[in-house]
N, C-alpha and C positions, 0 to 999 in steps of 0.2 A: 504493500500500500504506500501511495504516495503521503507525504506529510497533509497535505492541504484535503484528501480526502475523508469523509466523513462518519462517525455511528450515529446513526439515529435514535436517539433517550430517549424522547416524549414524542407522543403526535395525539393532539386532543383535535374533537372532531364537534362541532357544534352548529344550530341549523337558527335561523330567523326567519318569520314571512316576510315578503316586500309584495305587497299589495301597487298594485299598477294603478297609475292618475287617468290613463285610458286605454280601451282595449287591445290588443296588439292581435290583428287576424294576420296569420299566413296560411295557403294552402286553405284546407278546408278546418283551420281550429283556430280558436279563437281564447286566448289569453289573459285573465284578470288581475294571477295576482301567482307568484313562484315563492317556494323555498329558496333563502340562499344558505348554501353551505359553507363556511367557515371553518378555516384549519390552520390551530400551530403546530408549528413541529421546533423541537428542541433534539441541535446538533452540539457533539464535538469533534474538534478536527484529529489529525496527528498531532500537532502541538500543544495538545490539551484544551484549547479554547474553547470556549461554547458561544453559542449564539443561537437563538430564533429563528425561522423564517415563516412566513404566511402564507396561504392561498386559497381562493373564492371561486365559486360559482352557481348558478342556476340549478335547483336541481326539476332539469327541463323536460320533464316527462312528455306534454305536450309535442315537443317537437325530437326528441330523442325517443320518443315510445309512444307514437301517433295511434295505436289501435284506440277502436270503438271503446270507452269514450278515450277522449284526447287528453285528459285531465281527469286525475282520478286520484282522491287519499291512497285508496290502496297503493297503486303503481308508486306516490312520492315514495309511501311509508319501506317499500322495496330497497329503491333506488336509496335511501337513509340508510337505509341496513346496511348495503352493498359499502355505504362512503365509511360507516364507520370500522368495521370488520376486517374492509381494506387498511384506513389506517393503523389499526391492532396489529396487523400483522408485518408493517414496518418497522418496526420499532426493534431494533438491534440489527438492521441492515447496517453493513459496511461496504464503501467504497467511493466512486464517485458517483455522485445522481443520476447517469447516462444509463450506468453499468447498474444502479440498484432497481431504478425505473424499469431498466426492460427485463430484468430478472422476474420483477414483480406480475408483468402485463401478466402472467400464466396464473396465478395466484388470482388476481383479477378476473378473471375468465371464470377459474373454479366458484367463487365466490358469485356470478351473475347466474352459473348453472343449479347452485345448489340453493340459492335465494327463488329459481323460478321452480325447481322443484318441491320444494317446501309449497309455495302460494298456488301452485296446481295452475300455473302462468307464464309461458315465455316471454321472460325480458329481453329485448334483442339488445346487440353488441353494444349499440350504440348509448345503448342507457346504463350498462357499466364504464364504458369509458367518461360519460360525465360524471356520473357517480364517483369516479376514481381522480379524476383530474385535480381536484382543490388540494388532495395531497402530493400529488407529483408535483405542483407549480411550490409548494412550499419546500419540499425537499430541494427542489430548486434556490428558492428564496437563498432558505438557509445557507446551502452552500456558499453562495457570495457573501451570507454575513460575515459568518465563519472566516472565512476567509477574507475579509476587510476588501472586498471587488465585485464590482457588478457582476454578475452573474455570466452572462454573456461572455466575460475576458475569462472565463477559467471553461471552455471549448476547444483550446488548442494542447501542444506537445507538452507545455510547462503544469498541465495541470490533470490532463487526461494520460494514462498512461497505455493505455492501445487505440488504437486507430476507427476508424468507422467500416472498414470491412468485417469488423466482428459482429454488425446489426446487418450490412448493406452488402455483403460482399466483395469476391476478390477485384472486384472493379476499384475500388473504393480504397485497395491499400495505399497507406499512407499519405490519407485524408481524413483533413476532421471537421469540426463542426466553424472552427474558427474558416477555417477556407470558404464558408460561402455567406460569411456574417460582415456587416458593416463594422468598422474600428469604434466608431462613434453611432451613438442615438442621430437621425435625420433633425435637428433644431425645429423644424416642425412638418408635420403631415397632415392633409386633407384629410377632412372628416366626413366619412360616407353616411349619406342619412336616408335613413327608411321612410319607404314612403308607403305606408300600411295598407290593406286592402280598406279598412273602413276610415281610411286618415280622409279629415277634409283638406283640398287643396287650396280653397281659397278662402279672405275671412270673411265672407258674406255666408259662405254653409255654415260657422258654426252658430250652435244650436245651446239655449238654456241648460243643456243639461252638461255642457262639455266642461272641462277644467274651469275654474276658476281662481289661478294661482299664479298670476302674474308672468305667466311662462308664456310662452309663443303654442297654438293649437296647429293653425292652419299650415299648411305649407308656403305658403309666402308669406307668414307672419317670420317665419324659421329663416325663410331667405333674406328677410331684411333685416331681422336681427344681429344673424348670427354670416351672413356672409354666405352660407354656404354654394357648394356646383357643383357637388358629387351626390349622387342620388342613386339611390337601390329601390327599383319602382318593383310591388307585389304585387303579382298577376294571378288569374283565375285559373289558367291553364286549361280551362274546360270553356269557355267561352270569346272564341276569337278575337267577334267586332270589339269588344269590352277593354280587353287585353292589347288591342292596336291602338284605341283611343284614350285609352288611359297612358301609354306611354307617348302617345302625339302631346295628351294634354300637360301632361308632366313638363314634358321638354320647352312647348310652349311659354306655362307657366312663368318657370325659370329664365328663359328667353326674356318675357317681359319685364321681370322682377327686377333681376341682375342690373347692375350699373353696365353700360355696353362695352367696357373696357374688360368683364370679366365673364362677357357671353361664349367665346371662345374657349372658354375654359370648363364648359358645361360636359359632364360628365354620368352617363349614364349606366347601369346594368338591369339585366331584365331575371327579376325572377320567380319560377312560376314552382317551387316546392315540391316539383315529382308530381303534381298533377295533369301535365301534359300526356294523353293519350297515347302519344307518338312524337316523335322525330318530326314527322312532316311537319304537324302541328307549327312548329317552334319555328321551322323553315316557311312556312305561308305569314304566319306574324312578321317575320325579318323582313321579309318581301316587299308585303305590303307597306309597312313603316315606311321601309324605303322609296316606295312609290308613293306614297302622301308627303313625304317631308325629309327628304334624302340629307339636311340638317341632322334631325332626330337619328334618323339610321346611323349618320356615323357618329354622333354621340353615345351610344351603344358601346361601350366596351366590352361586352363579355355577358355571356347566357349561364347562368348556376340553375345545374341540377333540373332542369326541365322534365326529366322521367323518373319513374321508381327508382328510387334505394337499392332496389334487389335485382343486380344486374345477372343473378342464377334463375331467376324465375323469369325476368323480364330482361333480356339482353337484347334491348332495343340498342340499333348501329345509332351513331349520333355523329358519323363524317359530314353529313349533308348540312346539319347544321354550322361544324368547323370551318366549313369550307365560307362561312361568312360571318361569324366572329367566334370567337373560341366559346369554348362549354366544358366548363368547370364545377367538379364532383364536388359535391358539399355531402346530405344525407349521405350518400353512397358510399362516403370514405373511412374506413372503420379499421385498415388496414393498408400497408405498404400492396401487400397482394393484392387490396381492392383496389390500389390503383392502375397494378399491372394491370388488373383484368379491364377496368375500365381504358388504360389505352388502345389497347386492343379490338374495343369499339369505336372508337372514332373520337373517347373524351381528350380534350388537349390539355389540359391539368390539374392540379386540385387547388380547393376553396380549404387554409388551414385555420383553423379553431384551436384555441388555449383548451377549450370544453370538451377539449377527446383526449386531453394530453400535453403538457409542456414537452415532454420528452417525446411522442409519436409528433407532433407537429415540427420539431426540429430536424427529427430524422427524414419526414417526408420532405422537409423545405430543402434537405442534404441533397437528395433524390432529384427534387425539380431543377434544380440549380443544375449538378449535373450531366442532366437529360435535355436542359435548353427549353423545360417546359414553363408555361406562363402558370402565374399562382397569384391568390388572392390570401387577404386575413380578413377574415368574417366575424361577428363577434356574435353572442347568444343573448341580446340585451343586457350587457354586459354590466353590473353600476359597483361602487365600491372597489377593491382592490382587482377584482376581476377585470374592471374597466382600463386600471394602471397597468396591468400584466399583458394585456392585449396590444396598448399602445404601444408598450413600450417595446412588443414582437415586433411589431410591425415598423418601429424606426429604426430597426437595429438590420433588415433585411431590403430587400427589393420587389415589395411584391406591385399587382396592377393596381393603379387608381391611387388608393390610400386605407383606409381602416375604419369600419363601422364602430359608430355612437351612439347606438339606439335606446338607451336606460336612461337618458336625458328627456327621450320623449315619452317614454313610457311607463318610468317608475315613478311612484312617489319621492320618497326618498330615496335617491339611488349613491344620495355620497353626504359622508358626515359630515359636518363643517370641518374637523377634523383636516381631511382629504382635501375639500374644496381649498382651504386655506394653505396645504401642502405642495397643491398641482391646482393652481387657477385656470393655467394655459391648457390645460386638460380635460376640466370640470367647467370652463366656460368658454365655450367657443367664440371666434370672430374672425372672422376675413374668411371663413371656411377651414382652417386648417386647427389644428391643436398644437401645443408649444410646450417640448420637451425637455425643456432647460433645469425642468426642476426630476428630472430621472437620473440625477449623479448619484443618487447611494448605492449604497453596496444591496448585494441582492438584484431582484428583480425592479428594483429601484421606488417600491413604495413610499419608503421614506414617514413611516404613520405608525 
C-alpha cells in the first residue's frame, strides 16, 4: 500500500425528505418530493491521518426504478436498505478509492439481488447503483481530505499504484485517470437547464397555484434572470407534433428572450426518456425541426436516451438517428458492457451521472476519452453537496455543452445557506454559467 492510500473506520448513512416547490414530469412520471441520502465516511491514510469525507444523492426510484407505480414507499424503503448495508460493509476497506470502489461494485450487486429477493420485487441495476453512489462519492471525498488535495490530483502515478488496464484492459496499460482529467476546475461552466414537461414557458401561463417564493417559475423569467442558453427540453416521445413544437417553441422562446449578443450561443438537447417507440420516431422529429426552423435544428446538440433502457429486450439500431446528431445512453448505462453493447447499435456515447457512481463515471469518462467518443454530465436534480460533486465533475473534464442544475428549479430547499454562502457562483447562477472559484478544497471540493 501506498502511504497516501486509505482504511475506511466509519461510514454513517442517513436519509432527509426534500419535498419539490414544483413538479418535475419526465417521461411518463411525475415527481413531488425524493429522499436525499446522506453519507460520512471516516478515513485514515498511511501516515496515520484521519479525515472525513461526504457524499449525497437522490434516492430516485422514480426515475432509477420506473415500474408501475413510479414512486412508491416500498421501492425508497429498498433502495435505503441497499445505501445503508452497502455502507456496513465498507468499512475496513483498504486501498485507494478506484481499487476499493470496484472491488465493492460485486458486493453491490449481491446486496440489490438479495434486497429484491426478500421484497418478492426486482430492483433493476440501476437503482442499486444510486443507492450505492452517496458512499463511493464520499470515499472519494475522503481521500482528498486525507490526503490535504483535491481529489481529482490523486488519479495519477504518485498516488495510484496500478494503472487503468486493471478495470479497462490491456489497451489501457499505462494509463490513468489523471490522463484524460483537466489540471485545473474550468473557472466557470454553462449551466444546462431543464425545461420540464409541465414547466411553463412563459410568464403569462403561470397560474395561482404555482411557487410563490421569489424565485423565477416561467422559462423566461429563468432566462432573464439568470442568463441562461443551454436548455435540456422534455419531450413526450409518444406524441410527435407536441415534441417538434415544443422544441421550435423553446428555441424561439430563448431567441427572443436572450440579449442578441448571446443568441448564438443558444444551446439545445432533446430528451425524450426511453419513450420513443423507435428510432425512426427521433429521426422524423430531427427532420422536421429542421425543416421549420433549421436555427432550432442546429441548436440541437445531442439526442439522450430516446428508446428503452433495455437494449436485450429492445435492441433498437439508433445509427439513423447518429447520423444527424449524436444519441447519448443515459437510463441504458448501468455498465462499461452496457456501453459496448450500446455502440454496437448505433449509440455515439454516454450521458455520465455522479448517481451510478463517482468511480463507474470516471472509468467510463476513461473509456470515452479514449474511444474519441462525445459524452455528456447529466445531473439527477441534483441540490446540496450532490449539486457541488456534479459540478465540480464536470469542470474538471470535457464533456458537451456544460452541466445540469435542475434542484434550483425544482427543490424547495435544495442548499443550506450553509452551501449557498460557500459556492455563490454555484448556488446562484448569472450570465448562464456557474463559477468555480470557490472548489479549491481538498476533496471533492465541498468545502461545508
Amino acid at each position: 500500500m501506498l502511504t497516501t492510500d486509505i482504511t475506511i473506520d466509519e461510514l454513517e448513512t442517513r436519509f432527509e425528505a426534500m419535498p419539490f416547490r414544483t413538479p418535475l414530469k419526465f417521461g411518463a412520471v411525475v415527481i413531488k418530493s425524493w429522499d436525499f441520502c446522506r453519507v460520512r465516511c471516516r478515513v485514515t491514510n498511511g501516515r496515520g491521518r484521519s479525515a472525513e469525507g461526504w457524499g449525497g444523492i437522490f434516492m430516485a426510484d422514480g426515475w432509477a426504478w420506473p415500474k408501475s407505480p413510479p414512486h412508491s414507499p416500498r421501492k425508497v424503503a429498498i433502495m435505503r436498505e441497499i445505501a445503508v448495508e452497502f455502507g456496513r460493509s465498507l468499512v475496513g476497506s483498504k486501498g485507494h478509492p478506484l481499487r476499493i470502489m470496484s472491488s465493492a461494485k460485486a458486493r453491490l450487486e449481491e446486496l440489490r439481488k438479495e434486497k429484491s429477493r426478500m421484497a418478492g420485487t426486482e430492483a433493476p441495476i440501476l437503482a442499486g447503483l444510486v443507492a450505492g453512489s452517496a458512499a463511493d462519492a464520499a470515499v472519494h471525498d475522503a481521500f482528498g481530505a486525507v490526503n490535504a488535495i483535491p481529489t481529482y490530483d490523486g488519479y495519477g502515478p504518485d498516488f495510484v499504484d496500478h494503472d487503468l488496464s486493471e478495470y479497462l484492459g490491456r489497451k489501457y496499460k499505462g494509463r490513468y485517470l489523471a490522463d484524460f482529467l483537466r489540471a485545473t476546475y474550468m473557472p466557470t461552466i454553462p449551466i444546462v437547464h431543464l425545461v420540464g414537461g409541465l414547466d411553463k414557458l412563459r410568464e403569462a401561463e403561470i397560474e395561482a397555484s404555482d411557487p410563490k417564493d421569489e424565485r423565477p417559475v416561467s422559462l423566461d423569467q429563468y432566462i432573464r434572470e439568470e442568463g441562461i442558453f443551454c436548455l435540456k427540453v422534455k419531450l413526450r416521445g409518444n406524441d410527435l407534433e407536441w415534441d417538434i413544437e415544443r422544441l421550435l417553441d423553446v428555441y424561439r422562446l430563448a431567441e427572443e428572450t436572450l440579449p442578441r449578443e448571446k443568441r448564438d450561443s443558444i444551446a439545445m438537447t432533446a430528451d425524450a426518456n426511453e419513450i420513443c417507440p423507435n428510432a425512426e420516431y427521433a429521426v422524423e422529429m430531427l427532420v422536421k425541426v429542421k425543416e421549420k426552423s433549421p436555427l432550432a435544428y442546429d441548436a440541437i446538440q445531442y439526442v439522450e436516451q430516446p428508446t428503452s433502457r433495455d437494449m436485450e429486450r429492445n435492441p433498437y439500431d439508433v445509427s439513423e438517428i447518429a447520423r444527424l446528431k449524436p444519441v447519448l445512453l443515459d437510463e441504458g448505462l448501468t455498465s462499461l458492457e452496457a456501453l459496448d453493447r450500446a455502440l454496437s447499435l448505433g449509440w455515439s456515447g454516454p450521458a455520465l451521472k455522479t448517481c451510478k457512481g463517482h468511480t463507474e463515471a470516471m472509468l467510463t469518462l476513461a473509456k470515452a476519452e479514449m474511444e474519441g467518443l462525445p459524452y455528456s454530465v447529466q445531473d439527477l436534480t441534483n441540490p446540496s453537496i450532490a449539486l457541488l460533486h456534479s459540478v465540480g465533475f464536470a469542470a474538471r473534464i470535457n464533456c458537451l455543452v456544460g452541466v445540469e442544475s435542475n434542484a434550483r428549479q425544482f427543490v424547495r430547499d435544495y442548499a443550506s445557506g450553509r452551501e449557498r454562502e460557500a459556492h455563490p457562483g454555484i448556488f446562484t447562477v448569472r450570465n448562464g454559467v456557474a463559477g468555480t472559484a470557490t472548489l479549491t478544497n481538498f476533496g471533492l471540493g465541498y468545502g461545508v
